[in-house]
C-alpha positions as CSV (number, residue, x, y, z in Angstrom):
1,X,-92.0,-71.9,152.1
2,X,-91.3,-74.8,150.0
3,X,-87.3,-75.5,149.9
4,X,-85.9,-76.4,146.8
5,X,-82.4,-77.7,147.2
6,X,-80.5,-74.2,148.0
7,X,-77.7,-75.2,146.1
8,X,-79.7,-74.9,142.4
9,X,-79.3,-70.8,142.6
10,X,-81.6,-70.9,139.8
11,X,-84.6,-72.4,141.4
12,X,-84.5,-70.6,144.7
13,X,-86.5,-67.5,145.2
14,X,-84.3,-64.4,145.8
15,X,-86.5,-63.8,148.6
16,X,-84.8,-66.2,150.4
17,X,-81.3,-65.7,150.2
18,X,-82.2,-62.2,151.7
19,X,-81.4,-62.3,155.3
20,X,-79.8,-65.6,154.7
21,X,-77.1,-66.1,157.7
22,X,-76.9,-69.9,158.1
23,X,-78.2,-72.8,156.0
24,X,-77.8,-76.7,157.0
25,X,-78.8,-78.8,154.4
26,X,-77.6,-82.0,156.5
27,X,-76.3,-84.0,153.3
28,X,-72.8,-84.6,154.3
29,X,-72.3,-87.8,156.5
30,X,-68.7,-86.9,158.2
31,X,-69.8,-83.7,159.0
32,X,-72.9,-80.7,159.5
33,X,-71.7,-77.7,157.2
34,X,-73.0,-74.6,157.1
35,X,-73.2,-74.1,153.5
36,X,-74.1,-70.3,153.5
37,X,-71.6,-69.2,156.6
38,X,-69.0,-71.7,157.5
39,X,-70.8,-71.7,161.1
40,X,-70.1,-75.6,161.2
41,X,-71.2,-78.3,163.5
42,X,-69.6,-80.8,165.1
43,X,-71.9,-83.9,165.3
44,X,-71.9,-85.9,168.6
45,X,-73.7,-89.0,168.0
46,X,-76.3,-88.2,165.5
47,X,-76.3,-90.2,162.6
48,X,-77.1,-89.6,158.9
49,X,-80.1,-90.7,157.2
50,X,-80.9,-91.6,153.6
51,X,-85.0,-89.7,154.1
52,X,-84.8,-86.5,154.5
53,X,-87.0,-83.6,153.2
54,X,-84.4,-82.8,150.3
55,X,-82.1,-85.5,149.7
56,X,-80.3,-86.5,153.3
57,X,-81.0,-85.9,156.8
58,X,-80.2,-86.6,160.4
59,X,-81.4,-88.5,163.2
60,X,-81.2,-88.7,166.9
61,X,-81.6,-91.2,169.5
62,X,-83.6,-89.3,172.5
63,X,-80.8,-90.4,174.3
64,X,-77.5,-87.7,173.9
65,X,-77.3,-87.1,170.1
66,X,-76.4,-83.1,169.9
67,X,-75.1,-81.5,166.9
68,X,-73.0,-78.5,168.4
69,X,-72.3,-75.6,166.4
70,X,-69.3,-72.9,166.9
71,X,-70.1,-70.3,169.2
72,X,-71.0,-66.9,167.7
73,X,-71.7,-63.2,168.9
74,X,-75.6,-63.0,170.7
75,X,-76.0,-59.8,168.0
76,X,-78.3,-61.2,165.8
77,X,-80.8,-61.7,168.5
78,X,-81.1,-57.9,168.6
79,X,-82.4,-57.9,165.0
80,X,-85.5,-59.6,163.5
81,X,-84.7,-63.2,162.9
82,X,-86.5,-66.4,161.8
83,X,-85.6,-70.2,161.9
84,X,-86.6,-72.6,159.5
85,X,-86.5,-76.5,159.8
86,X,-87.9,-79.3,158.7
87,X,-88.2,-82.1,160.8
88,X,-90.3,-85.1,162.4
89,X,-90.9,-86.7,165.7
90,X,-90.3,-90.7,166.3
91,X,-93.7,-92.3,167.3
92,X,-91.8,-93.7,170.5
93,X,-91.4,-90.7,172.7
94,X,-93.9,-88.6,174.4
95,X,-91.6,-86.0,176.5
96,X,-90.2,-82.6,175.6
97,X,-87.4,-82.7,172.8
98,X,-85.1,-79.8,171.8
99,X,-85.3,-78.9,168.3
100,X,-83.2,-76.0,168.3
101,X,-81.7,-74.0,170.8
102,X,-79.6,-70.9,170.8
103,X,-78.0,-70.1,173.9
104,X,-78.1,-68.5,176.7
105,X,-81.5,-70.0,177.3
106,X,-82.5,-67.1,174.7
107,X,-84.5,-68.8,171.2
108,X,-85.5,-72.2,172.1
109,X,-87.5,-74.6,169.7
110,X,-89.0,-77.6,171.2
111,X,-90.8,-80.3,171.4
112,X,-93.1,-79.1,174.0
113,X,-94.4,-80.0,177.1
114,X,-98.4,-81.3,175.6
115,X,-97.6,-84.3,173.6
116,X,-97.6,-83.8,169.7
117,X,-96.8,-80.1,170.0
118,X,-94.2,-78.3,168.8
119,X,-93.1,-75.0,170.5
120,X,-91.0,-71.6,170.0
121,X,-89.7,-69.9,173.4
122,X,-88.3,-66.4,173.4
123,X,-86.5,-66.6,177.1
124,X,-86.1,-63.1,178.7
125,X,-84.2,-64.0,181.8
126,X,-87.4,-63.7,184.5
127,X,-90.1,-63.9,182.0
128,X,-91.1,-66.1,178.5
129,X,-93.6,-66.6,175.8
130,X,-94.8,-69.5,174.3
131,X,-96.3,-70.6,171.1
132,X,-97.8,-73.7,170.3
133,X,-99.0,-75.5,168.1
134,X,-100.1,-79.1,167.4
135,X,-98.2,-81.6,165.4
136,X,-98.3,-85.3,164.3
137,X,-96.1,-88.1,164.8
138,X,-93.8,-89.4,162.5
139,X,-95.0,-87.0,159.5
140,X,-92.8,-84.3,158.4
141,X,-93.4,-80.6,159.2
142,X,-92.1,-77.6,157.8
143,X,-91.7,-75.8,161.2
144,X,-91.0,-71.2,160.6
145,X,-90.1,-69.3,164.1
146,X,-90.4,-65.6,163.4
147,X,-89.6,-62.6,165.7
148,X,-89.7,-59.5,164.4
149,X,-88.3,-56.6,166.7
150,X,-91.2,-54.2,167.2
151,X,-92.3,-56.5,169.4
152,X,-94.0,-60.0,168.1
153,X,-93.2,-63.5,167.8
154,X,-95.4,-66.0,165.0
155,X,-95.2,-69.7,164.4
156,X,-95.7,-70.9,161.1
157,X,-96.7,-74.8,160.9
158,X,-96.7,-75.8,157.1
159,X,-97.1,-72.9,155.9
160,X,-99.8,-71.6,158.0
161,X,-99.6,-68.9,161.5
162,X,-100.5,-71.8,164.0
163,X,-100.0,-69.1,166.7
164,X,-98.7,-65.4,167.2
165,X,-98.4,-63.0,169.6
166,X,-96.7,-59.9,171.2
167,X,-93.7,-59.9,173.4
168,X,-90.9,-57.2,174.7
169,X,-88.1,-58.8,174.4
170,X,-84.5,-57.9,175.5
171,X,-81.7,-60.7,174.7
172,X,-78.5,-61.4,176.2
173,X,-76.4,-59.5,173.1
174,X,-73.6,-58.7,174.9
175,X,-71.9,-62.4,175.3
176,X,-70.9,-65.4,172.9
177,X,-73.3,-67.8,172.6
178,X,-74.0,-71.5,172.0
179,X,-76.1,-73.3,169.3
180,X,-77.3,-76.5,169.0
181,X,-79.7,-79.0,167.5
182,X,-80.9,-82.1,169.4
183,X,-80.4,-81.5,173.1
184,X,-80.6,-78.4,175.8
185,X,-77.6,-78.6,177.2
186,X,-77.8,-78.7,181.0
187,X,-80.9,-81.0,180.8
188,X,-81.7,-84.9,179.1
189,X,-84.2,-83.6,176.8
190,X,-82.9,-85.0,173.9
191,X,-85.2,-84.7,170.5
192,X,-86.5,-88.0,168.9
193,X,-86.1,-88.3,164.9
194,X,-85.0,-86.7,162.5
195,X,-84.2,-82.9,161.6
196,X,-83.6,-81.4,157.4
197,X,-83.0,-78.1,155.5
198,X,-82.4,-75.9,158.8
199,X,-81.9,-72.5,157.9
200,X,-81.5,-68.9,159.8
201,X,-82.3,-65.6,159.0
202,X,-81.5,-62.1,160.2
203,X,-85.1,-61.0,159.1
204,X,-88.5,-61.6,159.8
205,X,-90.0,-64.2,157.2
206,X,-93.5,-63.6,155.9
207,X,-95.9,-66.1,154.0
208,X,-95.2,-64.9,151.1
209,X,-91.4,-65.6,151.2
């Protein structure tokens, strides 16, 4: 996947905009919009910055930057969905970081627990499954989470399946959930750096999107 800014219609592949339920394109400094779905965030100490992936981006301290967005229905977890993001890690830190989480300990993307690795979690309340896959500090990485619902999980690094495998998985559907960038919310973890162009789907991506 190589974003163009998704708000030139013309340039972005159609293939993209299919599934398209939330897109963050982390430009606006008073505020994180959700330009696709009006799922906003409210930012809680991150702070804008001028080099991001396409245009703008955030940042956060590894300290308590979250950025919190409004609660939604746990339905799409019962579907095949994908997360995109671009971010990078800060040279500084070394511990786990939380990219991405949706809640109720569900979808969780991480900074994981090897140094320099990057990680996607699907939680199924008693048992998980982990991918992995290397990273380097203080380069930017186009990071693609994909689950499709017969049953597997892949991690795309770059553009390239870093890792995949097989998992029965049975979300929490039932209850309103939580989602937010930076920070697990009943831990410190807090992510190091900077995070661009986030977007979700409610389909599984392929490489050739």
């Amino acid at each position: 996947w190589s974003w163009l800014a998704y708000s030139n219609f013309t340039q972005t592949p159609i293939s993209l905009l299919t599934g398209l339920r939330s897109y963050y394109k982390a430009d606006t400094s008073w505020s994180f919009p959700d330009t696709h779905w009006s799922n906003n965030g409210t930012i809680s100490g991150a702070s804008y910055n001028s080099s991001g992936k396409i245009n703008w981006a955030y940042s956060f301290d590894w300290v308590n930057d979250t950025i919190w967005v409004s609660d939604t229905t746990g339905s799409i977890l019962d579907w095949d969905f994908s997360v995109s993001v671009w971010f990078n890690v800060d040279t500084g830190a070394s511990s786990q970081g939380w990219i991405y989480k949706f809640w109720l300990r569900d979808v969780w993307i991480r900074r994981g627990n090897v140094a320099n690795n990057i990680q996607f979690q699907l939680f199924n309340w008693g048992s998980s499954n982990y991918l992995n896959s290397p990273v380097n500090k203080n380069e930017r990485v186009h990071c693609v989470c994909v689950r499709d619902k017969s049953a597997w999980m892949k991690l795309y690094v770059n553009g390239v399946v870093e890792a995949s495998n097989s998992f029965t998985w049975n979300a929490d559907t039932a209850s309103t959930v939580q989602e937010a960038f930076g920070n697990l919310n009943w831990t410190s973890q807090y992510f190091d750096w900077k995070i661009d162009e986030f977007a979700l789907y409610t389909k599984a991506l392929t490489a050739t999107d």
